[in-house]
C-alpha positions, 0 to 999 in steps of 0.5 A: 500500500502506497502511503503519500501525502499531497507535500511529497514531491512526486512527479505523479502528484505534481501531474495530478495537480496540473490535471485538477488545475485544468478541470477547475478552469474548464468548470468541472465539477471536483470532489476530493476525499483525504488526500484528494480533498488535500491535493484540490486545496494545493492545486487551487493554491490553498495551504495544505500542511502537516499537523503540529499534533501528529496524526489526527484519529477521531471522528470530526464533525464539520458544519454545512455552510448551506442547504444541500441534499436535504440538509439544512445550513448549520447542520453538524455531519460527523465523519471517522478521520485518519489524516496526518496532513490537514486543511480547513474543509471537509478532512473525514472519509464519508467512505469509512464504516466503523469496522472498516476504520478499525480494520484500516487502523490495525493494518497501520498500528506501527504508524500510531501510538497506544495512546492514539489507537485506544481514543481511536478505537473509542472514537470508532464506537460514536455515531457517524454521518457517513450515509448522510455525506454520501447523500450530499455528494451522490446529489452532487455529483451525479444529480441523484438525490435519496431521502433514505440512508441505503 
């Protein structure tokens, strides 16, 4: 498994940052998760950089800054997060299940301490809003639009 970060100087990265650049000129639409939320930010000349605090393992929650998918501004949405580099936009992974996080933090264990593992296991047992963020970027992305959470 390739572990990168969007600060790595690869030439890959570098190709794929020109890419998102031309996307966003000719008016694509962009959706990035974890790195690629990282990468969309370096691109467009925001600032992506590494946690003074090391690597972020915890459910964050972000507030919607407008009506979207049928949920309403304000709103909270709390996502499952392992990160190490950070921006301020939507850093959690919508893609994450609980048992999944679980199963992705034992395959990485040697890259986290027992303090940091024991909160993340904690924070695996709240209540995330995974489905709810999938509703928002299918509606998003692909114009569809569910009121249920399969």
């Amino acid at each position: 498994m390739i572990i990168a970060s969007v600060l790595d100087e690869f030439t890959w990265i570098s190709e794929l940052i020109l890419f998102v650049q031309q996307a966003f000129a000719s008016g694509k639409k962009l959706f990035g998760v974890c790195f690629g939320h990282q990468l969309i930010i370096q691109a467009l000349g925001g600032i992506v950089e590494r946690s003074t605090n090391g690597w972020g393992l915890d459910v964050y929650s972000t507030n919607l800054y407008k009506n979207y998918g049928g949920l309403e501004k304000g709103q909270s949405l709390s996502l499952l997060s392992m990160h190490q580099d950070q921006v301020l936009t939507v850093q959690g992974h919508p893609e994450f299940s609980a048992s999944f996080f679980l199963a992705l933090l034992g395959e990485r264990k040697s890259k986290f301490n027992d303090f940091d593992i024991e909160n993340a296991i904690k924070y695996s047992e709240k209540v995330i809003d995974n489905k709810r963020l999938n509703r928002i970027i299918n509606q998003l992305i692909f114009g569809i639009y569910r009121t249920h959470d399969d």
